[in-house]
C-alpha positions as CSV (number, residue, x, y, z in Angstrom):
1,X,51.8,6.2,67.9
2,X,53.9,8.9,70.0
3,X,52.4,11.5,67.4
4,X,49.2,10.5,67.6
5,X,49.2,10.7,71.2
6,X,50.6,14.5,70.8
7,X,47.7,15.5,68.6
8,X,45.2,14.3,70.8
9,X,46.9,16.2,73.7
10,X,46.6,19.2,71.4
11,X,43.5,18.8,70.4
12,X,42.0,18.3,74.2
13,X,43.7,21.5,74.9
14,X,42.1,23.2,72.2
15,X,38.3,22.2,73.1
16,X,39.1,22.7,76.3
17,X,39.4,26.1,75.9
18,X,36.3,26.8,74.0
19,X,34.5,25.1,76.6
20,X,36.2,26.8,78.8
21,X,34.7,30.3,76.8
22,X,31.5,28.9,76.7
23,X,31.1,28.4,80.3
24,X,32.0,31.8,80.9
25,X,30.4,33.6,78.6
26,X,27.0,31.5,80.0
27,X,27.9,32.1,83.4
28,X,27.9,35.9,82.5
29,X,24.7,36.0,81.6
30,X,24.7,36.0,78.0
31,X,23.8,33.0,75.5
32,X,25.2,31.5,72.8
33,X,22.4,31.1,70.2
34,X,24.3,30.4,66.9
35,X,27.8,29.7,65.5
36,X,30.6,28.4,67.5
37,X,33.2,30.7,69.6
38,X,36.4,32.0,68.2
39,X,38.8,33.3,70.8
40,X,40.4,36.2,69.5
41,X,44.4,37.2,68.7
42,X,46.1,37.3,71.5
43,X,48.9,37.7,73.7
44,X,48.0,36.4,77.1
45,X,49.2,33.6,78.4
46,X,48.8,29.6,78.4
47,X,45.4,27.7,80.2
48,X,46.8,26.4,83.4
49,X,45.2,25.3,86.8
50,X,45.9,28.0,88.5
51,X,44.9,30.2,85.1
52,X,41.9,28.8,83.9
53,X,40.1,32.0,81.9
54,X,43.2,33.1,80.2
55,X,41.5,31.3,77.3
56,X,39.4,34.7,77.1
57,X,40.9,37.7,76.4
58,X,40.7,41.1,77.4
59,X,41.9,42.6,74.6
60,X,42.8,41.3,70.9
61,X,41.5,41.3,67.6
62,X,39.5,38.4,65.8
63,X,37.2,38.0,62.2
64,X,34.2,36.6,62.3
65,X,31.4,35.4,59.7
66,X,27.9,35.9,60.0
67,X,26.5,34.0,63.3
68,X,30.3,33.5,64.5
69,X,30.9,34.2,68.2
70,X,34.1,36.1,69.8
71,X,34.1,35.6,73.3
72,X,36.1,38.7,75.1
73,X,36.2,38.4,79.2
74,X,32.8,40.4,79.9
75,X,31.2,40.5,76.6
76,X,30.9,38.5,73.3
77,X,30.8,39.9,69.8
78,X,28.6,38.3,67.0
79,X,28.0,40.0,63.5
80,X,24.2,39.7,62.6
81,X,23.4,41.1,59.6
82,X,24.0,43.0,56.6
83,X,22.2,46.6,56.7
84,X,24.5,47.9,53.6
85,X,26.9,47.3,51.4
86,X,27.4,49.8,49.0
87,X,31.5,50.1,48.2
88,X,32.6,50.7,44.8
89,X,33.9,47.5,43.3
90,X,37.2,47.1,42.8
91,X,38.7,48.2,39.6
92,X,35.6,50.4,38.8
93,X,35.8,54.7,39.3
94,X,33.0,55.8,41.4
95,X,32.2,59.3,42.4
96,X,31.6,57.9,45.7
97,X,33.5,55.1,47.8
98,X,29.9,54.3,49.3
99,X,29.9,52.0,52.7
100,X,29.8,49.1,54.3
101,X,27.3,48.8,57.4
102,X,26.7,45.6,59.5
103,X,24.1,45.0,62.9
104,X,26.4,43.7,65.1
105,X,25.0,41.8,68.5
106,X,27.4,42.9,71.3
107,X,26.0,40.9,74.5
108,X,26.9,41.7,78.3
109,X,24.8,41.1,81.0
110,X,22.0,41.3,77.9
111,X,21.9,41.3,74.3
112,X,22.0,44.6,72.6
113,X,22.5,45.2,69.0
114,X,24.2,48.1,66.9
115,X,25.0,49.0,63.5
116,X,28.7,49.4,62.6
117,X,30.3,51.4,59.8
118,X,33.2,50.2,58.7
119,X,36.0,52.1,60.7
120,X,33.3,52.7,63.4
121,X,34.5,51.9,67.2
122,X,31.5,51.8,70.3
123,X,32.8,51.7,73.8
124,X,32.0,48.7,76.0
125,X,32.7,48.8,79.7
126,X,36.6,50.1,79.6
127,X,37.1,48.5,76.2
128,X,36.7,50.2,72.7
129,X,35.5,47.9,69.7
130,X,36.3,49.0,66.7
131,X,35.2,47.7,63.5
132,X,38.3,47.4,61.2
133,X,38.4,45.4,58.0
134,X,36.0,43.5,56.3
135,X,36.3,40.4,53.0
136,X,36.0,40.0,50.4
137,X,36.7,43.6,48.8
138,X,33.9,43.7,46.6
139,X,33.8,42.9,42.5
140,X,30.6,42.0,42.5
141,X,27.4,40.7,44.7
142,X,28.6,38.9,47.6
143,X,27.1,36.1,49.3
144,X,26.3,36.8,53.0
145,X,28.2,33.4,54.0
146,X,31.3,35.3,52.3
147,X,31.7,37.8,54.2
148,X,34.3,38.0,57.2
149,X,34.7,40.8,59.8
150,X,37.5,41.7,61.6
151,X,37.2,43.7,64.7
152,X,39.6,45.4,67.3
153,X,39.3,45.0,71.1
154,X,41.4,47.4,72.7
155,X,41.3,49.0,76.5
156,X,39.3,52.4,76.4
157,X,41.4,55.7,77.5
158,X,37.2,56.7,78.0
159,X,35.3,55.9,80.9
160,X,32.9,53.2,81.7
161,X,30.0,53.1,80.3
């Protein structure tokens, strides 16, 4: 029963805190259209009363699927669509490594969407988002609902924006 009891606690906690991103990111102006929020990596610290957004973070890194949310404290990431996807496969000499090229929806006070190279990084207010990895490395077609993205949000030595 005692255990029980502790994973309901946890699991409060937990949806708490994506509420808790929900609410912000909505109250920023932005909206939530598809997918559910994942907060990113991060080192901040615990929810508490008197600490109630440290469920967002300012910086961090997080992978996403297509229609997947990341809710960063003044802006939320979402991968849209594939635009191209032309690496060599795995095991396979090419002449070229080709690319890998994504429309990514990066929403702030409005929705505005970009196309991302892998490695790429764009500058958001005084963060720098930089698209980093992506999976599965390719043998082969891929299903758009395999794909995961992982992205780096990292303060900006650049100005704002």
């Amino acid at each position: 029963m005692k255990k029980l009891l502790v994973l309901i606690v946890i699991a409060l906690v937990l949806l708490g805190g994506v509420f808790t991103a929900r609410r912000a990111a909505l109250t920023q102006g932005t909206d939530v259209q598809t997918g559910g929020i994942a907060l990113a990596t991060t080192t901040d610290s615990a929810p508490s009363p008197s600490n109630p957004t440290s469920t967002i973070p300012e910086t961090g890194q997080v992978t996403l699927a297509f229609g997947e949310t990341a809710a960063f404290k003044g802006f939320l990431i979402r991968p849209v669509m594939l635009v191209e996807d032309s690496r060599c496969p795995a095991g396979v000499y090419c002449i070229q490594a080709g690319t890998l090229r994504i429309k990514v929806s990066i929403e702030t006070l409005g929705a505005s969407t970009t196309v991302m190279r892998l490695g790429d990084s764009v500058i958001v207010g005084q963060n720098t988002i930089t698209f980093v990895s992506s999976d599965p490395i390719k043998h082969g077609a891929i299903e758009p609902a395999d794909y995961r993205f992982t992205f780096n949000v990292a303060k900006s030595s650049h100005g704002i924006q």
